[in-house]
N, C-alpha and C positions, 0 to 999 in steps of 0.2 A: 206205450210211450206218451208222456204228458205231452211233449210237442213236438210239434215238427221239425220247428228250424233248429238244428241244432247250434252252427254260429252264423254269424252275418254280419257285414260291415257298410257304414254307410257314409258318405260325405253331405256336410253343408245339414238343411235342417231336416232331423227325423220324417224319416219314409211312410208314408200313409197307414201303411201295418203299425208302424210305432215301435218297429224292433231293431233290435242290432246294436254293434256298438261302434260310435263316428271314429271316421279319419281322418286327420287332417288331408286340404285336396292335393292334389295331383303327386298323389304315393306311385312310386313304382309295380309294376304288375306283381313281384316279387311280395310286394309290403302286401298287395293287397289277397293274395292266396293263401297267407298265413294268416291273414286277420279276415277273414273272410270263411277262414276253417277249408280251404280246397286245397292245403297242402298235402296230399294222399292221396293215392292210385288204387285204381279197380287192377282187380287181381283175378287167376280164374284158378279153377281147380277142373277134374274131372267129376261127374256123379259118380259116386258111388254108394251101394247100397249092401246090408247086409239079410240075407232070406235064410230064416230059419229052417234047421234041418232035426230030424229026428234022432237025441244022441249026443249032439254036441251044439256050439257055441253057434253055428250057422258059419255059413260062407261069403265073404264078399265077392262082388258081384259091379262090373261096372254098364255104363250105359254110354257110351258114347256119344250118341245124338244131342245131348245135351251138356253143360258144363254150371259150375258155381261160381255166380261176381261175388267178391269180397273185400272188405276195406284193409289197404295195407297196413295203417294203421292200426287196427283195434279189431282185426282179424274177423269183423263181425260181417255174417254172409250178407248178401243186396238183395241176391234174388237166383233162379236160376233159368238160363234161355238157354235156346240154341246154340248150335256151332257156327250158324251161320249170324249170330249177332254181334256186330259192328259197336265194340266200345267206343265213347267218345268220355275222354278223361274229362276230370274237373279244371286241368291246369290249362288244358284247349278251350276251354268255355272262356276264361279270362285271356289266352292268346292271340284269340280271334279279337279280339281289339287294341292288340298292342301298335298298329299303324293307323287305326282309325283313331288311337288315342294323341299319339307321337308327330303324325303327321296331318291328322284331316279335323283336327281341331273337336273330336268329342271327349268328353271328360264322366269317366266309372262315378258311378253314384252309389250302387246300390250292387251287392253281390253276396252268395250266401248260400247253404243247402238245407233242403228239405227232406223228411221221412227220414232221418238217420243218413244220408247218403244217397239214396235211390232216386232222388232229383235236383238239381241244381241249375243257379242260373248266375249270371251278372247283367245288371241295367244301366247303359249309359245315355247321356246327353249329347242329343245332336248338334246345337246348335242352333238350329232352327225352333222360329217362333211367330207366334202371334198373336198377335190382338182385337180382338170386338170391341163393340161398341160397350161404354162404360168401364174401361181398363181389364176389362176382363181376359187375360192372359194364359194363353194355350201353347207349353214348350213340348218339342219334341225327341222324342226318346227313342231306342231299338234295344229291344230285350232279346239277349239271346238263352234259351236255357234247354236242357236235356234231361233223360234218366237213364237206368239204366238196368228198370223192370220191365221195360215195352208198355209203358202207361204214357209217354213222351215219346213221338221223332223229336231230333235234335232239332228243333221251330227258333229260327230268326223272322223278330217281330216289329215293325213299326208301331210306335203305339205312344200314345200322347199322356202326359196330367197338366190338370187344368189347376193353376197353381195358388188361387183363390181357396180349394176346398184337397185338392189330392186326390180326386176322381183320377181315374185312369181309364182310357178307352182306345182298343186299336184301331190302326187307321184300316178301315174298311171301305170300301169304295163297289158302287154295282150288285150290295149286297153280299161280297165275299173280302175276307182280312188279309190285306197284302202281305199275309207270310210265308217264307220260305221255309219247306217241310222238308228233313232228310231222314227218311225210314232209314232205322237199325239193321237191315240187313243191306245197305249200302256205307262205301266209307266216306267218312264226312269230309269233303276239300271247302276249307275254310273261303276261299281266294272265289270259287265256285260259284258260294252263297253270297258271297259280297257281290262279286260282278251280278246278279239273280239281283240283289237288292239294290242296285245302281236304279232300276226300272220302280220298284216298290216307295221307296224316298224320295225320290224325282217327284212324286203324286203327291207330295206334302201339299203343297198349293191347290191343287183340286180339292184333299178333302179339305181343309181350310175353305174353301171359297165358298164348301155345302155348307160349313160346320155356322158360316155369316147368315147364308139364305136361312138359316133355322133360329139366329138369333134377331132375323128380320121379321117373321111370321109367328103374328099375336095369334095367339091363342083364346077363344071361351072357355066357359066354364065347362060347356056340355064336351067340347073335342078334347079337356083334359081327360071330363071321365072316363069319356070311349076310348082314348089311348091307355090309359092305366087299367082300364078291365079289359083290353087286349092282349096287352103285352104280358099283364100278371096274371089274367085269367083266363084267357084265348076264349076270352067274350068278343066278338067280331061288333061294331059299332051299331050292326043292323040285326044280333041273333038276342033272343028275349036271357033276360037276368034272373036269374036262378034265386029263391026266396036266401040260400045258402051259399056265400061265395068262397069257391075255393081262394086262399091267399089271401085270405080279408083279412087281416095283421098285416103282412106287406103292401097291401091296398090302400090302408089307411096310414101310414107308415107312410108313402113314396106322395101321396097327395098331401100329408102334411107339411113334408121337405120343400116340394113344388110352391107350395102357395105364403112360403117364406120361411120354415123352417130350416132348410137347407143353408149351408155354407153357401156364400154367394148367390143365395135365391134371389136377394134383391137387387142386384147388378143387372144395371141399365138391359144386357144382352139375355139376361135370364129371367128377369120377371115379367109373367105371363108368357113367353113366347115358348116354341117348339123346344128351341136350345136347355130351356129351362124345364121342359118335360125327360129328356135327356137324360138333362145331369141330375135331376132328382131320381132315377132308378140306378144309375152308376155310382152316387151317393149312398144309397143302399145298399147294391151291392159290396163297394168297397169299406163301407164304415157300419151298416147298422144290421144288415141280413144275421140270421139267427146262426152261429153255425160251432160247433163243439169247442172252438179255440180262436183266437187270432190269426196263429199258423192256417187253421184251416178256411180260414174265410178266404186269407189271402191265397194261397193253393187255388182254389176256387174261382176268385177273381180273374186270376190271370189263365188257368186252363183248365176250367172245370165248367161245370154249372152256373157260376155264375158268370164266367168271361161270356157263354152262350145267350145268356139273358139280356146281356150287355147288349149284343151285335144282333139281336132282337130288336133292343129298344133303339136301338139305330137306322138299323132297317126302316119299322114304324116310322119314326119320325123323320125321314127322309120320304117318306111319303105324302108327308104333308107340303111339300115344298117343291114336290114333284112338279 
C-alpha cells in the first residue's frame, strides 16, 4: 500500500502531516465521518480454514478461538484477533466528542484513518492555551485514536502543538504521558475515559508552568551537545564519544534546527534555552526524521518510535530544570 491514510479531514490551516482534505468549522459529527472516510463498520466473520486431504478438494475446517475484522465497506479483511477482542468502531472514535464538542466548547480539527483501516483517530481543540515569553504560543489538544489489529489500546491523549512550527508533544508530567489506555479485551465506556481525563487536563497548567521554566533556562554550547548525544545517541554527558556516532544524520540535523534552523528557533523562548532544545528534536521528529512516507512519519510521531523519542527529549530536558 503506497499510503497509509487512506482519507482525512481537516479544519482551519493544514495539519503538520500536510494531508487531508479541509472543512469548513464546526461541521456536524455526521459531515465529519463521511469526509473524514469513518463512514464504515468493523465487521467479523469466523476463521475458517481449508486442510487438504488425500483425493479430494480438502475440507473446511473452522477455529473458533479466533475471528476476522473486515470493512463493511470494501469487504477488505483488518486483521484477525480473538474472541475476546473488544471492537471499538470508527463512528465511536468521533462520538466521544460529540458533548465535548456541543457543550464544553472543544472544536474537531483533525480526523482520519490509517493502514487501510486498521487505525484511526480524530484531534480536537481544547481550548486551552498558552503563551511564553516572545509570543510563543502553545494550544491544547486531546487526541483520541484506536485499531483494531491489537497494535493500539484505544489511548485518549492530552497533547499540545506549538503553533509557531506544528511540533506536537504529549502532555507528560513525572516522566510518564497523561494518557488514558483501554486494552482491547475490555469494553470501551466513553463517559469512563472522560471522567479518567477530568484529572489528566486539569494538569494543563503544571505542564505549562515546566514547559516556561525550560524557556527560562539558557542553555551553552557544551549542555546542547550533551543533550543531543543523549537523547539521539544514549551518549550519557559523562560516557566517552565513540570515533563513529550512531545517529550522526539526526545529530547534525536536530543541532542545526536548535541553533536557528528550526521554525521558531529564534523566538525570544527558544533561542538557546532548554525549550529550544525541545523543540528542535520534536521538529525532527514531526517534520524532518527520515521515514518511508509522510503517512508513516506521522503513525510514528504520534505512536510509534518517534512519539517515544519525543517523551525522551522531554524527560531530558526537564532535567535540566530540575
Amino acid at each position: 500500500m503506497a499510503h497509509l491514510i487512506d482519507t482525512m479531514a481537516y479544519v482551519g490551516q493544514t495539519p503538520w502531516h500536510g494531508l487531508g482534505s479541509p472543512l469548513s468549522p464546526r461541521q456536524p459529527l455526521e459531515v465529519w465521518q463521511r469526509e473524514a472516510g469513518m463512514d464504515w463498520t468493523i465487521q467479523e466473520s469466523p476463521v475458517r480454514f481449508m486442510a487438504d486431504t488425500i483425493g479430494n478438494l480438502g475440507t473446511i475446517h473452522s477455529f473458533p478461538e479466533q475471528k476476522v475484522l473486515y470493512r463493511s465497506d470494501t469487504k477488505a479483511a483488518l486483521s484477525v484477533v480473538s474472541q475476546r477482542y473488544q471492537v471499538v468502531q470508527p463512528r465511536e472514535v468521533l462520538e466521544f466528542y460529540r458533548d465535548l464538542t456541543e457543550v464544553s466548547g472543544y472544536a474537531l480539527e483533525t480526523a482520519g484513518v490509517l493502514k487501510g483501516g486498521r487505525k484511526f483517530w480524530a484531534l480536537a481543540r481544547t481550548g486551552q492555551s498558552a503563551v511564553l515569553k516572545g509570543h510563543d504560543q502553545v494550544n491544547g489538544y486531546l487526541l483520541l485514536a484506536t485499531s483494531c489489529d491489537g497494535t493500539l489500546a484505544t489511548t485518549a491523549t492530552p497533547t499540545t502543538v506549538r503553533v509557531v512550527c506544528n511540533n506536537t508533544l504529549t502532555i507528560a508530567l513525572d516522566g510518564a504521558p497523561r494518557a488514558i489506555k483501554v486494552p482491547h479485551n475490555t469494553r470501551f465506556d466513553p463517559q469512563a475515559v472522560k471522567k479518567q481525563l477530568g484529572i489528566a487536563v486539569s494538569q494543563w497548567d503544571e505542564f505549562m508552568y515546566r514547559m516556561r521554566h525550560l524557556a527560562e533556562r539558557t542553555i551553552q554550547p557544551h549542555e546542547a551537545k550533551h543533550y543531543f548525544l543523549d537523547v539521539l545517541c544514549d551518549i550519557p554527558p559523562n560516557g566517552p564519544t565513540p570515533e563513529a556516532l550512531p545517529n550522526e544524520r539526526a545529530l547534525k540535523k536536530v543541532e542545526s534546527l536548535f541553533e536557528g534552523g528550526g521554525r521558531g528557533a529564534g523566538l525570544e523562548a527558544a533561542k538557546g534555552t532548554a525549550w529550544g532544545l525541545l523543540n528542535a528534536v520534536t521538529e525532527y521528529v514531526d517534520h524532518e526524521r527520515r521515514a518511508r512516507s509522510t503517512e508513516y512519519r506521522m503513525d510514528s510521531a504520534w505512536f510509534g518510535q518517534g512519539a517515544t523519542l519525543k517523551q525522551k527529549a522531554l524527560d531530558h530536558a526537564l532535567r535540566l530544570v530540575a
